[in-house]
Rosetta silent file (secondary structure, phi, psi, omega in degrees, C-alpha in Angstrom):
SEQUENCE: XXXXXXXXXXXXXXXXXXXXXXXXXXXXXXXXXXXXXXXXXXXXXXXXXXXXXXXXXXXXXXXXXXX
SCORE:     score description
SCORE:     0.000 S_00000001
   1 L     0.000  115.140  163.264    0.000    0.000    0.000 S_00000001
   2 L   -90.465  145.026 -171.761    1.336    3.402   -0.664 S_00000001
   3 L   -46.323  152.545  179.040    1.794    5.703    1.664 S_00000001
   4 L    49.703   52.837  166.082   -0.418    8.664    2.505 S_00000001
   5 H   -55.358  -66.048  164.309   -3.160    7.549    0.473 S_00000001
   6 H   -32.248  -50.522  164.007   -5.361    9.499    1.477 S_00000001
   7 H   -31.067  -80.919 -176.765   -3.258   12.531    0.651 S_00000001
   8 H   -19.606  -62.270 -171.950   -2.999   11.242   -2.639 S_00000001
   9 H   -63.665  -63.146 -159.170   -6.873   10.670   -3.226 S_00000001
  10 H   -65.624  -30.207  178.680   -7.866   14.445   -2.356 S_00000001
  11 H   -66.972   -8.947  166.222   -5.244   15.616   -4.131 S_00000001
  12 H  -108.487  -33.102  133.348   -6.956   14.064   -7.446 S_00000001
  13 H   -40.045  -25.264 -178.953  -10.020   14.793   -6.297 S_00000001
  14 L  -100.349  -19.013 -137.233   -9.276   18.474   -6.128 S_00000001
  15 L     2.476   84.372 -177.379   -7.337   18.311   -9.008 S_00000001
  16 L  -113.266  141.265  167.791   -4.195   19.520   -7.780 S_00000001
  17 L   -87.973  171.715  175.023   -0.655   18.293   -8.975 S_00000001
  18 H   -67.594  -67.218 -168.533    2.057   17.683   -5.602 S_00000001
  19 H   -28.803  -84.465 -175.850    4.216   20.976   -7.684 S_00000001
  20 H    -0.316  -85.620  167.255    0.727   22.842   -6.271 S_00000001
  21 H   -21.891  -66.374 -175.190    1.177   21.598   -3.079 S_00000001
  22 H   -37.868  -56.758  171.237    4.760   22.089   -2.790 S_00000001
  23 H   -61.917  -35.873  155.706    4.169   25.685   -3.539 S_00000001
  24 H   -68.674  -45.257  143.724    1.781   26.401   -0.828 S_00000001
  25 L    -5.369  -25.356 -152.311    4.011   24.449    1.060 S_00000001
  26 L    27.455   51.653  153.876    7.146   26.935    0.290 S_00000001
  27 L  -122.970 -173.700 -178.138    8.935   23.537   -0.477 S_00000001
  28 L   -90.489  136.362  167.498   10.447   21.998   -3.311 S_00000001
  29 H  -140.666   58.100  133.911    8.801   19.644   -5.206 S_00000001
  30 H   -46.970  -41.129 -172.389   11.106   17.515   -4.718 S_00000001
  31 H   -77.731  -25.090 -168.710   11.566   17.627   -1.261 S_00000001
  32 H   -69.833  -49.329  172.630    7.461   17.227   -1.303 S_00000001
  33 H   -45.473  -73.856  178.492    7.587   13.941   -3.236 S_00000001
  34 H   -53.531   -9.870  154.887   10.072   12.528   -0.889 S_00000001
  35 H   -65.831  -53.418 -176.040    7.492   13.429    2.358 S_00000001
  36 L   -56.173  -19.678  178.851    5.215   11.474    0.491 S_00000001
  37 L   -76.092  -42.526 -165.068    7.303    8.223    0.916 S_00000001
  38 L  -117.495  147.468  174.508    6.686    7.638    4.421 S_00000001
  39 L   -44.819  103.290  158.455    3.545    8.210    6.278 S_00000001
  40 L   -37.321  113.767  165.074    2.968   11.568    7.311 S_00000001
  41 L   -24.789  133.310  176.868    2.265   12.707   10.897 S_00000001
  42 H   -64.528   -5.131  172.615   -1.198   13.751   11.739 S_00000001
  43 H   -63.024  -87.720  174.634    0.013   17.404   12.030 S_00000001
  44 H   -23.797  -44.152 -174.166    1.752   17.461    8.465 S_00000001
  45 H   -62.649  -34.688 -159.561   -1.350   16.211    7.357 S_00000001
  46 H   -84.365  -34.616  175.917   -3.516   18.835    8.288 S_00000001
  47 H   -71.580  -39.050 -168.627   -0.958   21.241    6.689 S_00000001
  48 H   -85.216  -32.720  160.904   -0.835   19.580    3.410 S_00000001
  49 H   -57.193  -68.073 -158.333   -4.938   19.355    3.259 S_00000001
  50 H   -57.016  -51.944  159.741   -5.012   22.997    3.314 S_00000001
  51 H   -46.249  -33.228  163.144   -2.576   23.323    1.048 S_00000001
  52 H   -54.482  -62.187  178.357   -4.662   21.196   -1.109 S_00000001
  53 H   -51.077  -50.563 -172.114   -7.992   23.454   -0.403 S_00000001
  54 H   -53.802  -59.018 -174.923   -5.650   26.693   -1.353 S_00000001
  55 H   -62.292  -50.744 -178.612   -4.245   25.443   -4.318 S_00000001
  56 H   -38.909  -83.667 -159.673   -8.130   23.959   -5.253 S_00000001
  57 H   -40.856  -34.197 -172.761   -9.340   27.692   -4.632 S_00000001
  58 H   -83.055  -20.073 -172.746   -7.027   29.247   -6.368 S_00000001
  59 H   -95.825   14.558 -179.500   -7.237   27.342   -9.486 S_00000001
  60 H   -96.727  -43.394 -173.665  -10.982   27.843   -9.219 S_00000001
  61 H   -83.770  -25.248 -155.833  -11.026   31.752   -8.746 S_00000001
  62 H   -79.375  -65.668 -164.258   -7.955   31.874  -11.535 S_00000001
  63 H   -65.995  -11.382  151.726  -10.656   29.937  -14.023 S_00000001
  64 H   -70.079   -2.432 -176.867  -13.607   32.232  -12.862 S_00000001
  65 H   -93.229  -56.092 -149.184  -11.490   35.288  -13.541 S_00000001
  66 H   -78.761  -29.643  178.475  -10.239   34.222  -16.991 S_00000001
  67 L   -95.017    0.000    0.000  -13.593   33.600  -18.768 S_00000001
């Protein structure tokens, strides 16, 4: 099973790439990919769901802006 599944699933649900993430994050993302190997803390997690919701929002208000 790979890790942080969960992660994984919202983040393709939202359709968000991990680069997204990363960047709400202020990490690389590389260094984001490699967080992703081993199961993430219930803390981290809550930080990288937001980062998910952020990036979702923003790429939601950018395509309500452009049309």
């Amino acid at each position: 099973m790979r890790c942080n599944k969960d992660i994984r699933i919202r983040a393709m649900e939202r359709g968000v790439y991990f680069w997204q993430i990363a960047s709400w994050l202020c990490i690389t993302p590389e260094s984001f990919s490699r967080l992703m190997r081993t199961e993430l803390d219930e803390e981290d997690k809550r930080r990288v769901f937001r980062a998910i919701e952020q990036a979702a929002w923003e790429k939601e208000e950018w395509r309500k802006n452009r049309g």
